[in-house]
C-alpha positions as CSV (number, residue, x, y, z in Angstrom):
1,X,-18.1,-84.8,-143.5
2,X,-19.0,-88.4,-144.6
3,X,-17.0,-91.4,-144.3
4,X,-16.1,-91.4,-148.1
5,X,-14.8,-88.0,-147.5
6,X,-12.6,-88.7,-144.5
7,X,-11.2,-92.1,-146.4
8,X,-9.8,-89.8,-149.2
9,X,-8.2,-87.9,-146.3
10,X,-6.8,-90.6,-145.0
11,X,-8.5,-90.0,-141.6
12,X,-9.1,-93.1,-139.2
13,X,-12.7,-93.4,-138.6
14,X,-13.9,-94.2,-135.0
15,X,-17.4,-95.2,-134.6
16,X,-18.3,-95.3,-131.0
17,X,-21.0,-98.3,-129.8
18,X,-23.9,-96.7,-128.1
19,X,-24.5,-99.4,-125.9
20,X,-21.6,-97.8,-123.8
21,X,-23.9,-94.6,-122.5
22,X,-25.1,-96.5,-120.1
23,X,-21.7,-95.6,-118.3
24,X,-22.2,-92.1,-119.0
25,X,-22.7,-91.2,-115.6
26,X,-21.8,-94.6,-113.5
27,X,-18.4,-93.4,-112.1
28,X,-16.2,-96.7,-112.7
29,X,-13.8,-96.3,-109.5
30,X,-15.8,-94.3,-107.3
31,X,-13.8,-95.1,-104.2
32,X,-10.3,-94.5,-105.6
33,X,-12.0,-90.8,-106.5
34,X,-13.1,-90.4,-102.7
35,X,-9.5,-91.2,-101.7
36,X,-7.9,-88.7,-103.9
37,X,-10.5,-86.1,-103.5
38,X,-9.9,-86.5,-99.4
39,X,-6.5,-86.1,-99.7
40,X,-7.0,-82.9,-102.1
41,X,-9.2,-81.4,-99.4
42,X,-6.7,-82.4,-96.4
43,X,-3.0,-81.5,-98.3
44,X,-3.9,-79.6,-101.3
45,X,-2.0,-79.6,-104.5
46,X,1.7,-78.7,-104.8
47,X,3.3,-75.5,-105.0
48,X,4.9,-74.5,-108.0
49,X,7.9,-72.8,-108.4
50,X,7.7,-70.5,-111.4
């Protein structure tokens, strides 16, 4: 669709700056993952009950 299209629909229209790809694959909290992921691996997740 173009953006005249979407207007009509009354559809927001979200252009995304490509200047942010260069975080694409820079994790932004690395160390907060490490944590979480270590305490995945030593606890695991929660038991559900159904």
């Amino acid at each position: 669709m173009k953006i005249k299209e979407l207007k009509r629909e009354n559809v927001p229209t979200v252009i995304v700056d490509n200047t942010l790809n260069r975080y694409r694959n820079h994790p932004a909290f690395q160390s907060k993952v490490d944590k979480a992921n270590e305490m995945l691996r030593t606890v695991g997740l929660p038991k559900l009950k159904k």
